[in-house]
C-alpha positions in Angstrom: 7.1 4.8 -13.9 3.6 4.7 -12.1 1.8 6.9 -9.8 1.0 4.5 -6.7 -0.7 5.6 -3.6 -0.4 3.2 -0.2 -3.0 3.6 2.0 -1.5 3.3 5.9 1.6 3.9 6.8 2.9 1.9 10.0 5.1 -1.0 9.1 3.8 -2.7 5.6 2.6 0.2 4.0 5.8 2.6 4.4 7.8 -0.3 3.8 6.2 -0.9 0.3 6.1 3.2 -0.3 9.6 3.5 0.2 10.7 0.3 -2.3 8.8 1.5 -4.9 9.2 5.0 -4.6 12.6 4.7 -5.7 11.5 3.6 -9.2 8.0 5.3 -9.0 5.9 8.2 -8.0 4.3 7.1 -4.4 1.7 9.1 -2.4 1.5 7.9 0.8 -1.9 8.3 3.2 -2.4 8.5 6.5 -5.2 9.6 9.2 -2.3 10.7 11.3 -1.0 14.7 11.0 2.6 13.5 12.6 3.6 10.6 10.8 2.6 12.5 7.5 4.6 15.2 8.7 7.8 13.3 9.5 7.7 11.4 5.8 7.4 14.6 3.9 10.9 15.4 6.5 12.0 12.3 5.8 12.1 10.8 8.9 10.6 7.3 9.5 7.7 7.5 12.5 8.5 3.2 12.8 12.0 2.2 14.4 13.7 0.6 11.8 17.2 1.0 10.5 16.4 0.3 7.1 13.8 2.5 6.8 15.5 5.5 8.6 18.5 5.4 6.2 16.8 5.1 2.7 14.7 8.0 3.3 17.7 10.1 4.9 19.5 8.6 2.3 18.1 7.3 -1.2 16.4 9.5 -4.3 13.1 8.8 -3.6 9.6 10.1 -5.2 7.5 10.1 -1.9 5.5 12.4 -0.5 2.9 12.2 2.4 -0.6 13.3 2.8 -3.8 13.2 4.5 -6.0 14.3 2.1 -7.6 10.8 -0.4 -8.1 13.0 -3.1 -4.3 14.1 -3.6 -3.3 10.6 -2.8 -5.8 8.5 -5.3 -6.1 10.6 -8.2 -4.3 9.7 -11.5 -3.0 6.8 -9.3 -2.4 3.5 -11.3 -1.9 1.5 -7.9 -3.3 1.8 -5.1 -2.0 -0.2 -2.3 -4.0 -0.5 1.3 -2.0 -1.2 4.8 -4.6 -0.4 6.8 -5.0 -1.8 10.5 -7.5 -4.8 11.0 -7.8 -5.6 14.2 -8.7 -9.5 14.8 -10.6 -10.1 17.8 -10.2 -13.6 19.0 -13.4 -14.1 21.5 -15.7 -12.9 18.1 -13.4 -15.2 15.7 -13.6 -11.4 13.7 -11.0 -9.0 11.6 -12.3 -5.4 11.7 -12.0 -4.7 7.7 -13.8 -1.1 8.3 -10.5 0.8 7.4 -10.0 -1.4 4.0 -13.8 -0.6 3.6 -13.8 2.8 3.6 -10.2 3.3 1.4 -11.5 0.3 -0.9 -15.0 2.9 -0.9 -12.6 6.0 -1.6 -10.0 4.8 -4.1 -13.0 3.6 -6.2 -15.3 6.3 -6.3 -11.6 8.4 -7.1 -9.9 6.6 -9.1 -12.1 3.9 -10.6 -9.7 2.5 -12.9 -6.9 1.7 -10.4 -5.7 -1.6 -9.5 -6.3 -2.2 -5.5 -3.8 -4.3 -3.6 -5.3 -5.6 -0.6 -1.7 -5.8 1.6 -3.8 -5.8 4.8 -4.8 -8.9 7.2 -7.9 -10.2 6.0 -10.5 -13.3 6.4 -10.7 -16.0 3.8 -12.4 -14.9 0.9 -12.6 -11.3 1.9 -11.1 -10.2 -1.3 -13.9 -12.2 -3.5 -16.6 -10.9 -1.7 -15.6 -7.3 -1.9 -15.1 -7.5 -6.1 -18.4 -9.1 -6.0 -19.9 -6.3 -3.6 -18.2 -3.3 -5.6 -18.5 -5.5 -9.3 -15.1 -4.9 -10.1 -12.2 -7.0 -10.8 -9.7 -4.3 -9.8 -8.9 -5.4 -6.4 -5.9 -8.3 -5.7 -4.8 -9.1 -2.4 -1.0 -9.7 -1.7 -0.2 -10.8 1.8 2.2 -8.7 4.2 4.5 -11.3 5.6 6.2 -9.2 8.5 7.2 -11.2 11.6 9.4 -9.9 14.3 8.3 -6.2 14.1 10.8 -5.7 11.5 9.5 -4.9 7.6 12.9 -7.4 6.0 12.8 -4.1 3.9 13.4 -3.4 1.1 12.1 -6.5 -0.1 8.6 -7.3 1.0 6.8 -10.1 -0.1 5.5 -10.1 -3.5 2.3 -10.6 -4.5 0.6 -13.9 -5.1 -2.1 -14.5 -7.5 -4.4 -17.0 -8.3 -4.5 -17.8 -12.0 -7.6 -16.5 -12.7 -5.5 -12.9 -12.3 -2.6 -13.5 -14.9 -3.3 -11.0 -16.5 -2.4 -8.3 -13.6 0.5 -10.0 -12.3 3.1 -8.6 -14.5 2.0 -4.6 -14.9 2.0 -5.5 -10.5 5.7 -6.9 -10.9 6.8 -3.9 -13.2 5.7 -1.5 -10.4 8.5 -2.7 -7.7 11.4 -3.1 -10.5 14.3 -0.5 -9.4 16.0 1.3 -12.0 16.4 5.3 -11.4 14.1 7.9 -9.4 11.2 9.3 -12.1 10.3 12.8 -11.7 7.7 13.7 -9.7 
């Protein structure tokens, strides 16, 4: 069992909350008061069946919150879903929301491993480790099509062989075996 905060919660990031908060302790984080307010109700703010019945349904160890500081500390994973908006006249992804979690979950929880679930250019993920100095931070691509999250079994994460040694304490993290207390 794991503490593990997701950072955004529209489509990938609740997806990924809800899967692994049925194994582990998930704080979810948002910038938006209702959808906050509906997961801690346990109601999904995204249309989609799956979703809706495993939190009306399932033992889960999720809560919501707006606040990084709840959210990042003692967390083991940190997982960012953030929006990044591609803008096809500039050939340019807006990475300012990964930015400023990537900024936050470091300065909060230094020790945590980051996965990088949002869209992001080529070689993003090396230039930020060698911007923050830090081999903490993995991407793992979303792979939703359709607006529908295929939950509960997003894509897992890919890593380059250089990162062997993260991909298995990452694999642990999604295994499903009973609800931990919170």
């Amino acid at each position: 069992m794991y503490k593990i905060a997701v950072a955004g919660i529209g489509y990938v990031g609740l997806s990924n909350a809800v899967l692994l908060a049925q194994n582990n302790c998930v704080t979810a984080l948002d910038v938006l008061p209702h959808k906050v307010e509906m997961i801690n109700n346990r109601q999904s703010p995204i249309i989609d069946k799956e979703l809706e019945e495993y939190l009306q349904t399932k033992e889960l160890s999720l809560k919501a919150t707006l606040d990084k500081t709840e959210a990042f500390r003692d967390a083991k994973y940190i997982i960012i879903s953030t929006p990044t908006n591609y803008d096809p006249k500039q050939n340019y992804f807006d990475t300012s929301s990964v930015e400023e979690v990537l900024a936050s979950a470091l300065k909060l929880a230094p020790e945590a491993l980051i996965i990088i679930k949002s869209t992001v250019p080529v070689g993003y993920t090396k230039r930020i480790k060698e911007k923050y100095n830090t081999n903490n931070i993995v991407f793992s691509p979303e792979f939703l099509r359709d607006a529908n999250s295929h939950f509960p079994r997003p894509a897992g994460p890919h890593f380059p062989a250089s990162q062997g040694h993260i991909k298995r304490p990452v694999l642990e993290i999604s295994r499903v075996e009973r609800v931990p207390p919170c």
